[in-house]
Biopython code that builds the backbone (N, CA, C, O; Angstrom):
import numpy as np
from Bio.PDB.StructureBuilder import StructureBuilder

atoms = [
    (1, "UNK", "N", (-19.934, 35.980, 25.586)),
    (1, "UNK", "CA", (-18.626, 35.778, 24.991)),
    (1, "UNK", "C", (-18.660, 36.340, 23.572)),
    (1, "UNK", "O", (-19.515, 36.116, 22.715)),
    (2, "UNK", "N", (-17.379, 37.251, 23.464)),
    (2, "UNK", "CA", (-17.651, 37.769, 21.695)),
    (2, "UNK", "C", (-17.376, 36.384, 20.886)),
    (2, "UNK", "O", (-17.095, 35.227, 21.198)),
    (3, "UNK", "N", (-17.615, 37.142, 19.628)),
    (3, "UNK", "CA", (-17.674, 36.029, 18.420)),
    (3, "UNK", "C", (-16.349, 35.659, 17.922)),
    (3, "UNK", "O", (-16.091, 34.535, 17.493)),
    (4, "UNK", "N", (-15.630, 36.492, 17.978)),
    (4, "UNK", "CA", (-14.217, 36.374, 17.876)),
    (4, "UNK", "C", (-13.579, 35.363, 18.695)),
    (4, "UNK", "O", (-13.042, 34.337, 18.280)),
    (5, "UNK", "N", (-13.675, 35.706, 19.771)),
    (5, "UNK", "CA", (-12.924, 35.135, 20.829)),
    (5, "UNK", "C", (-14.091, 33.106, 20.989)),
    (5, "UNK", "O", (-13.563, 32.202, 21.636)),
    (6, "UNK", "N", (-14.968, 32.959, 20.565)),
    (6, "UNK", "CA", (-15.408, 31.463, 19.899)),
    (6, "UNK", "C", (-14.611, 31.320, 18.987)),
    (6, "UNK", "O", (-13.689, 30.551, 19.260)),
    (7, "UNK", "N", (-14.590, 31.973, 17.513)),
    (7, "UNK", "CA", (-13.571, 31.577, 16.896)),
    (7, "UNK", "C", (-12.031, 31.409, 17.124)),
    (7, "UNK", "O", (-11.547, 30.382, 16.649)),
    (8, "UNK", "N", (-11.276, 32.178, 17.711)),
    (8, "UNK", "CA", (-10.334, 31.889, 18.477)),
    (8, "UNK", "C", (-9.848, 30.371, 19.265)),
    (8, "UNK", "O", (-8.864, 29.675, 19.016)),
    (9, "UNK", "N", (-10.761, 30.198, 20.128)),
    (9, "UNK", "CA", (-10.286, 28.928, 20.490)),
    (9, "UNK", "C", (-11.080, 27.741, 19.850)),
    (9, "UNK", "O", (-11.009, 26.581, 20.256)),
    (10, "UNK", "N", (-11.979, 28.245, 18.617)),
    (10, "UNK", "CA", (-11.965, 26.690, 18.017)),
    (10, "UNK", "C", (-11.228, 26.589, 17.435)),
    (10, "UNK", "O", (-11.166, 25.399, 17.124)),
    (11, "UNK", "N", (-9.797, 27.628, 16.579)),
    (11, "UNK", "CA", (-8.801, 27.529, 15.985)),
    (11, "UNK", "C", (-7.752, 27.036, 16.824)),
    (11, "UNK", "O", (-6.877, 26.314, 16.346)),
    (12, "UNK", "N", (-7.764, 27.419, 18.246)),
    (12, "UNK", "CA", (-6.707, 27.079, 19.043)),
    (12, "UNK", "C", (-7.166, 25.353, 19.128)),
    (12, "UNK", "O", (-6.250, 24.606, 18.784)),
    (13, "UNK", "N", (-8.276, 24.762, 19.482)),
    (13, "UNK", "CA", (-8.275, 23.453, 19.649)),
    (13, "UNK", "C", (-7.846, 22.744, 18.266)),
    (13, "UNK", "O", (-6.870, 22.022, 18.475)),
    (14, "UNK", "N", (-8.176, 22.723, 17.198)),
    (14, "UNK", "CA", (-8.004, 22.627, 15.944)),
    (14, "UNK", "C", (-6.009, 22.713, 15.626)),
    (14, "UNK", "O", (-5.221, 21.908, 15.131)),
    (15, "UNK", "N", (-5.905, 23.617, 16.005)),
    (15, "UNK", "CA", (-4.311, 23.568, 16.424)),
    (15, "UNK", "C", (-3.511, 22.747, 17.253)),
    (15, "UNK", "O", (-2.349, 22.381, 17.071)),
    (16, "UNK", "N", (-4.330, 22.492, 18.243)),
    (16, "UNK", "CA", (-3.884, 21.333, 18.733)),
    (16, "UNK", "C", (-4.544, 19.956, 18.843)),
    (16, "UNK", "O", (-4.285, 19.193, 19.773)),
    (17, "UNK", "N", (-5.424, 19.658, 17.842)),
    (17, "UNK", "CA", (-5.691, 18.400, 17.700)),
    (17, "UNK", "C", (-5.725, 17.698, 16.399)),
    (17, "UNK", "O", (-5.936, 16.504, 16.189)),
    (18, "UNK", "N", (-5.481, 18.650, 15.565)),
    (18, "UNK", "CA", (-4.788, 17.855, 14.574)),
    (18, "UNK", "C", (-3.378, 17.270, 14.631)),
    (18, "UNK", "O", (-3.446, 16.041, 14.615)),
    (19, "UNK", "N", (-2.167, 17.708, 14.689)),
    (19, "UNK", "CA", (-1.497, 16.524, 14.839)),
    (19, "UNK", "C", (-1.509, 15.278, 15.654)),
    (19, "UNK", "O", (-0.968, 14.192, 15.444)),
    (20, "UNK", "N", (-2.370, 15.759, 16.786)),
    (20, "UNK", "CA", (-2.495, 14.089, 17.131)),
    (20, "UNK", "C", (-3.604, 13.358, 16.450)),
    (20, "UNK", "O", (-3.813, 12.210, 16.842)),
    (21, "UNK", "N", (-4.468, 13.917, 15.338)),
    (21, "UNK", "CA", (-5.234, 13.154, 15.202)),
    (21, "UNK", "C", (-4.443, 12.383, 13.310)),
    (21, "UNK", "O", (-4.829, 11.442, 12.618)),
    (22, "UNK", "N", (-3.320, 13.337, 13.137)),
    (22, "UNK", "CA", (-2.980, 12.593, 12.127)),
    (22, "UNK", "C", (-1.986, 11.442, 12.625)),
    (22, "UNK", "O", (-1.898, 10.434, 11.924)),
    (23, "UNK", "N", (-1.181, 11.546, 13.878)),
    (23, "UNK", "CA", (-0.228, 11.094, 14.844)),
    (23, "UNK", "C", (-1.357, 9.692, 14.754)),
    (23, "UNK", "O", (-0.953, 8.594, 14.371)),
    (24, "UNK", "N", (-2.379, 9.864, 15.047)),
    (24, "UNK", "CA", (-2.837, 8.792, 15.727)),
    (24, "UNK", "C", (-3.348, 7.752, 14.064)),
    (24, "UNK", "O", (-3.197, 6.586, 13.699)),
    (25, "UNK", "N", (-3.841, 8.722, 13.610)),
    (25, "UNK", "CA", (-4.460, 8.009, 12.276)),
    (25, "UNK", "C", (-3.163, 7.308, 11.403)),
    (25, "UNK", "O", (-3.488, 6.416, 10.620)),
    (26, "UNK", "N", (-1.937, 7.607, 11.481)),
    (26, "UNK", "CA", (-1.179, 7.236, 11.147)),
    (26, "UNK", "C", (-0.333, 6.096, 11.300)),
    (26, "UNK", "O", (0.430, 5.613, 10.464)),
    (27, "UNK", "N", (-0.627, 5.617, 12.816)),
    (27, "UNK", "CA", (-0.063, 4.703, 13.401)),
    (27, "UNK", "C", (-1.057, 3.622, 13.396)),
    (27, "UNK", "O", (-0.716, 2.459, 13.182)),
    (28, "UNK", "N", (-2.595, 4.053, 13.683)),
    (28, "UNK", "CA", (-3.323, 2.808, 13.026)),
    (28, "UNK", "C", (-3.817, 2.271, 11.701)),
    (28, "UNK", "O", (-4.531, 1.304, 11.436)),
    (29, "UNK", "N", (-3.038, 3.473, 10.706)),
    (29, "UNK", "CA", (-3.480, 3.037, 9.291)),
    (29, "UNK", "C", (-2.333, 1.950, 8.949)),
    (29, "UNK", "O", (-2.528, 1.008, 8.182)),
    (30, "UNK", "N", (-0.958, 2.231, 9.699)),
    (30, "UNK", "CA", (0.102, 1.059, 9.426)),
    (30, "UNK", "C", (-0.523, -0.035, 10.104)),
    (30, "UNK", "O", (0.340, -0.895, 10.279)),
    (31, "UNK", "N", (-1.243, -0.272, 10.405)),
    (31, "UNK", "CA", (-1.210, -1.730, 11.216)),
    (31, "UNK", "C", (-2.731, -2.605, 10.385)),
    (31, "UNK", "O", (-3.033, -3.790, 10.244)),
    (32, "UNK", "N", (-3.573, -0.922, 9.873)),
    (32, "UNK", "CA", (-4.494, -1.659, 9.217)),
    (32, "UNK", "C", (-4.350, -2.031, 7.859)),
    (32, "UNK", "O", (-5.341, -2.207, 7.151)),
    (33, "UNK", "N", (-3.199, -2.164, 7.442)),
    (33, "UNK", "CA", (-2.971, -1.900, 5.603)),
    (33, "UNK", "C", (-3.364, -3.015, 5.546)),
    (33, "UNK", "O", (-4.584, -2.911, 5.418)),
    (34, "UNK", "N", (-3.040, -4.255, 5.562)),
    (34, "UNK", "CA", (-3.125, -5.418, 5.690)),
    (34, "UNK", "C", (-4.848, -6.070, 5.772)),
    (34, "UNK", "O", (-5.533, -6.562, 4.874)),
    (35, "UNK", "N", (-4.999, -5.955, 6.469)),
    (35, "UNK", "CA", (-6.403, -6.135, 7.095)),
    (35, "UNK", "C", (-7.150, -5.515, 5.876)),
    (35, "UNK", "O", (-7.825, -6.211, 5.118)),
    (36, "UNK", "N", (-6.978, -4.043, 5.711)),
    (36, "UNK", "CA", (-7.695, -3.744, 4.307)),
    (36, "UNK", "C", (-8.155, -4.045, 2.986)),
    (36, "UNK", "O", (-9.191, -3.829, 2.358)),
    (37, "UNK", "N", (-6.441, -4.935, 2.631)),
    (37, "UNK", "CA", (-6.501, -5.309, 1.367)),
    (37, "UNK", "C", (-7.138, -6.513, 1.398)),
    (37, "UNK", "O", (-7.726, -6.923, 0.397)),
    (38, "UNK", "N", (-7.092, -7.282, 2.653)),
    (38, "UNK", "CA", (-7.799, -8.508, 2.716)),
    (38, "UNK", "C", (-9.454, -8.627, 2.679)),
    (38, "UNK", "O", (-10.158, -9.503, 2.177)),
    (39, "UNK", "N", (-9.816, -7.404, 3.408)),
    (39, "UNK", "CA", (-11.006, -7.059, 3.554)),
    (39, "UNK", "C", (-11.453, -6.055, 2.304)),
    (39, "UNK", "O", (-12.578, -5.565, 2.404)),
    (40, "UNK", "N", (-10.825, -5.782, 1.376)),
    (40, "UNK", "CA", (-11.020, -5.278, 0.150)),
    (40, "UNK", "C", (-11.633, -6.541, -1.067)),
    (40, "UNK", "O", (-12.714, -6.579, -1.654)),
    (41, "UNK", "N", (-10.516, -7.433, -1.124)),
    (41, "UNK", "CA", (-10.455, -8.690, -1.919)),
    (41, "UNK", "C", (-11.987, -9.357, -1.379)),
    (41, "UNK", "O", (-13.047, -9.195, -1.984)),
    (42, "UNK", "N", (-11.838, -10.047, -0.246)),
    (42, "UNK", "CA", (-13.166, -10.014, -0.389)),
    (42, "UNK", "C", (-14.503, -9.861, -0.453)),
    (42, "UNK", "O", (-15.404, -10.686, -0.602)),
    (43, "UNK", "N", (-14.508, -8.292, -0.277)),
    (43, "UNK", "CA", (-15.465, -7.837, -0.634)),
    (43, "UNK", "C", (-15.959, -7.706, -2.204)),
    (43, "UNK", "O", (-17.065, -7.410, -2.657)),
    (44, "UNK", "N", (-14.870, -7.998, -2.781)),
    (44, "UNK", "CA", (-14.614, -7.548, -4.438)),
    (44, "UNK", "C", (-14.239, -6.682, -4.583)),
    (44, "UNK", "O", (-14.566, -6.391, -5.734)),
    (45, "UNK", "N", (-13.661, -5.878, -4.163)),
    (45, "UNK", "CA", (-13.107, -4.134, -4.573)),
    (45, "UNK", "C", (-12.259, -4.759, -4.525)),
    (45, "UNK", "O", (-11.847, -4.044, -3.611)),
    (46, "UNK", "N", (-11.125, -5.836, -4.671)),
    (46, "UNK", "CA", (-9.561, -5.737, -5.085)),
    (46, "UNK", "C", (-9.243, -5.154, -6.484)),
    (46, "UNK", "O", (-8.258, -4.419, -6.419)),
    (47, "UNK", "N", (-9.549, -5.210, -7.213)),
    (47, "UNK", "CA", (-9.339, -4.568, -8.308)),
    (47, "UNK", "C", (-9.251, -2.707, -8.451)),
    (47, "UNK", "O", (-8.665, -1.965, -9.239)),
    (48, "UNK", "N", (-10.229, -2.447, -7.159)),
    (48, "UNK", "CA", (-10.045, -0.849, -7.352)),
    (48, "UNK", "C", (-9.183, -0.191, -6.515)),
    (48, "UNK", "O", (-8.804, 0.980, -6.560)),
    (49, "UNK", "N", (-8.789, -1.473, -5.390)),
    (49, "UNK", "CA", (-7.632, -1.170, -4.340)),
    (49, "UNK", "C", (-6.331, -1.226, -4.524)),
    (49, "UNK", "O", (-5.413, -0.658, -3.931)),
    (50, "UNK", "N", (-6.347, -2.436, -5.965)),
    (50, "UNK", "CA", (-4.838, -2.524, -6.528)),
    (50, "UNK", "C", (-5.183, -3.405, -7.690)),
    (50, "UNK", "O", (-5.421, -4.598, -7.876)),
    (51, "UNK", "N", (-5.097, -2.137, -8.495)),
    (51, "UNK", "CA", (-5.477, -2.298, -9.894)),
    (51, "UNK", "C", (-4.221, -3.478, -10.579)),
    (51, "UNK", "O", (-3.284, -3.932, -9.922)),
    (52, "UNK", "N", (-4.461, -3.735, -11.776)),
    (52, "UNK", "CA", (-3.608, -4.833, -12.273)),
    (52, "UNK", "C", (-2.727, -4.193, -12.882)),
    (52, "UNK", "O", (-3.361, -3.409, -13.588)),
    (53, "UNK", "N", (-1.493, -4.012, -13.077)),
    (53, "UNK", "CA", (-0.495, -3.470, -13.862)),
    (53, "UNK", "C", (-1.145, -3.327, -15.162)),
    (53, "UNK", "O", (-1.440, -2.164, -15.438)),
    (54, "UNK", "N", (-1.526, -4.457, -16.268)),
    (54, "UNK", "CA", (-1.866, -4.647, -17.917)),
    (54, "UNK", "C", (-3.582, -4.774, -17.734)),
    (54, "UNK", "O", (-4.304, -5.116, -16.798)),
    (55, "UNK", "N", (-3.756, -4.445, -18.735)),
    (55, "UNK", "CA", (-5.299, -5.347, -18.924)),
    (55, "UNK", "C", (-5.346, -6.703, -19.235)),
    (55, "UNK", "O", (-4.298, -7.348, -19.264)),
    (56, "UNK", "N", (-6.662, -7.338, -19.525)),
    (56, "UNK", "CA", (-6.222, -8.645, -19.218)),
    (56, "UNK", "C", (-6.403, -8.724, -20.377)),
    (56, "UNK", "O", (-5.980, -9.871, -20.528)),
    (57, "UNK", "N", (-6.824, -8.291, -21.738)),
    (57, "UNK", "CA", (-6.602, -8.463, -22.980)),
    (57, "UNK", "C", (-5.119, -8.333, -23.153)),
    (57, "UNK", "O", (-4.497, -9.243, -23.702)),
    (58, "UNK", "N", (-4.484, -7.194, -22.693)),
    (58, "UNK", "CA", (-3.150, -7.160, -22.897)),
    (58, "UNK", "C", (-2.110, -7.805, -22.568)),
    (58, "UNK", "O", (-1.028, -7.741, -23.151)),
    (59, "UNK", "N", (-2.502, -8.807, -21.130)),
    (59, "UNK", "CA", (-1.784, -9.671, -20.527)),
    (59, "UNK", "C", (-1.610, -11.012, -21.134)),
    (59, "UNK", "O", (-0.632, -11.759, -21.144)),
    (60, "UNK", "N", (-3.053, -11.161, -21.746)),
    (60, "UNK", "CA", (-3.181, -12.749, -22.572)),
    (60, "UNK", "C", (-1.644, -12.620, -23.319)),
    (60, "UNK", "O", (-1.273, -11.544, -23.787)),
    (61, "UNK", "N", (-0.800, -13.853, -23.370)),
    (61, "UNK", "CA", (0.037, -13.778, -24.411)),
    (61, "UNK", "C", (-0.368, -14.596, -25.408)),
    (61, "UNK", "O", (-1.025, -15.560, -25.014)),
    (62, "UNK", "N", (-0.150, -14.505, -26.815)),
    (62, "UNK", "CA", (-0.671, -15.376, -27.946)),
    (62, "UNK", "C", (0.466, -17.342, -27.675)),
    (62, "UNK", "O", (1.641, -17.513, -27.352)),
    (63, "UNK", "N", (-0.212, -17.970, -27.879)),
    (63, "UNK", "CA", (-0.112, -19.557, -27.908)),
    (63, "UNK", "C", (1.360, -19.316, -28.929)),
    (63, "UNK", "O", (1.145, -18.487, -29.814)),
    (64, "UNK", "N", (2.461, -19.765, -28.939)),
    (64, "UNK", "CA", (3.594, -20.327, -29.311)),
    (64, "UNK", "C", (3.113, -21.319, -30.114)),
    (64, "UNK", "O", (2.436, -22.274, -29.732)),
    (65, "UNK", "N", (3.588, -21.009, -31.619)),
    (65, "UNK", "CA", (3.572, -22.422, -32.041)),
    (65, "UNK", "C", (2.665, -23.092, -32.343)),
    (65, "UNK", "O", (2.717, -24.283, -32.649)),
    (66, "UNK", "N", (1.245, -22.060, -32.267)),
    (66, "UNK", "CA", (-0.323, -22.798, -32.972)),
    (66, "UNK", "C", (-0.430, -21.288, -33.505)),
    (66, "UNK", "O", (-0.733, -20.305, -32.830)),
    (67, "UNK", "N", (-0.092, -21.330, -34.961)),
    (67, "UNK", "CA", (-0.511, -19.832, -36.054)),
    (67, "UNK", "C", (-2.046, -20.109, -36.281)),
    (67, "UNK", "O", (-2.624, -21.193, -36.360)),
    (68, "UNK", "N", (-2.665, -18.518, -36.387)),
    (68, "UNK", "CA", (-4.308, -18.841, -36.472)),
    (68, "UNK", "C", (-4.902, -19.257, -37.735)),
    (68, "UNK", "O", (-6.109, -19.211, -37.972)),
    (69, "UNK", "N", (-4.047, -19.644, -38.492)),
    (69, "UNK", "CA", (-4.540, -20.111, -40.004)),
    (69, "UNK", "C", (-4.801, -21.596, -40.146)),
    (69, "UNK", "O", (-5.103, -22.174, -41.190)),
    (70, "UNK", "N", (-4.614, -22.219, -38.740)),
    (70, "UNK", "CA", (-5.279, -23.648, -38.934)),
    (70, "UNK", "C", (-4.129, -24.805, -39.245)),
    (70, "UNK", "O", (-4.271, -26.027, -39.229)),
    (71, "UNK", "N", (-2.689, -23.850, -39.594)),
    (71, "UNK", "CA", (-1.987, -25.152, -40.442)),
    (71, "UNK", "C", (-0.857, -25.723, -38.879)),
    (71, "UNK", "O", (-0.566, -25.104, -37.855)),
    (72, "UNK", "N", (-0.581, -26.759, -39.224)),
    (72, "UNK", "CA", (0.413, -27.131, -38.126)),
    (72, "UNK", "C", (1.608, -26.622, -37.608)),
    (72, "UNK", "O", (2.461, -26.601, -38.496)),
    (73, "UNK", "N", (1.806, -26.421, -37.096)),
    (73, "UNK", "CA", (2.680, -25.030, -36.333)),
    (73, "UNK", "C", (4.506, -25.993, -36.797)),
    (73, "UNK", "O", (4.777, -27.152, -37.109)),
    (74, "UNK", "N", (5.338, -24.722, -36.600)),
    (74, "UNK", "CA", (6.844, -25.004, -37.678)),
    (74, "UNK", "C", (7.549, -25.097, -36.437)),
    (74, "UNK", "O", (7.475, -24.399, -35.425)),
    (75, "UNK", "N", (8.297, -26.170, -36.734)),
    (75, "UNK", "CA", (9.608, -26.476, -36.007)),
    (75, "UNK", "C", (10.513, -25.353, -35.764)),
    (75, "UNK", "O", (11.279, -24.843, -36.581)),
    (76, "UNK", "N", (10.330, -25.031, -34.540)),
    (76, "UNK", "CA", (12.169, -24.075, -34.588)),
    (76, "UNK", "C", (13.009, -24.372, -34.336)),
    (76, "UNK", "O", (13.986, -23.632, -34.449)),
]
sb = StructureBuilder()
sb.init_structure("model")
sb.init_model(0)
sb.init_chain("A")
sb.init_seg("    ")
for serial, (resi, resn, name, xyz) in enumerate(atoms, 1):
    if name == "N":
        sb.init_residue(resn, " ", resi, " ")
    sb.init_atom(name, np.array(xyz, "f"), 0.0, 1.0, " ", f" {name:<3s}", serial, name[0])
structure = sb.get_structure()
């Protein structure tokens, strides 16, 4: 068999098996989203699967009403 004609139909299979293999990967990645993130979390990778909007320095909000100078915080 020439060399051509190998390459040929591994392009022809390749042609036809990729869309079903995205067809297919597609329909079980919807069903696994779920399952993932659960199986992400506890593995500990939740954080790299769905990062936090803020940091958590940035998220802290400062205490209302206790100023850091020690004195008793002012009526509003």
């Amino acid at each position: 068999m020439a060399v051509w004609l190998q390459y040929l139909i591994a392009f022809a299979a390749l042609v036809v098996l990729a869309p079903l293999v995205a067809w297919l990967a597609h329909r079980f990645g919807s069903r696994a989203k779920g399952g993932l993130m659960l199986a992400s979390m506890l593995l500990g990778l939740g954080a790299v699967m769905d990062p936090p909007s803020k940091h958590a320095i940035e998220a802290a909000e400062p205490m209302k009403g206790s100023p850091e100078n020690d004195e008793p915080p002012l009526d509003e």
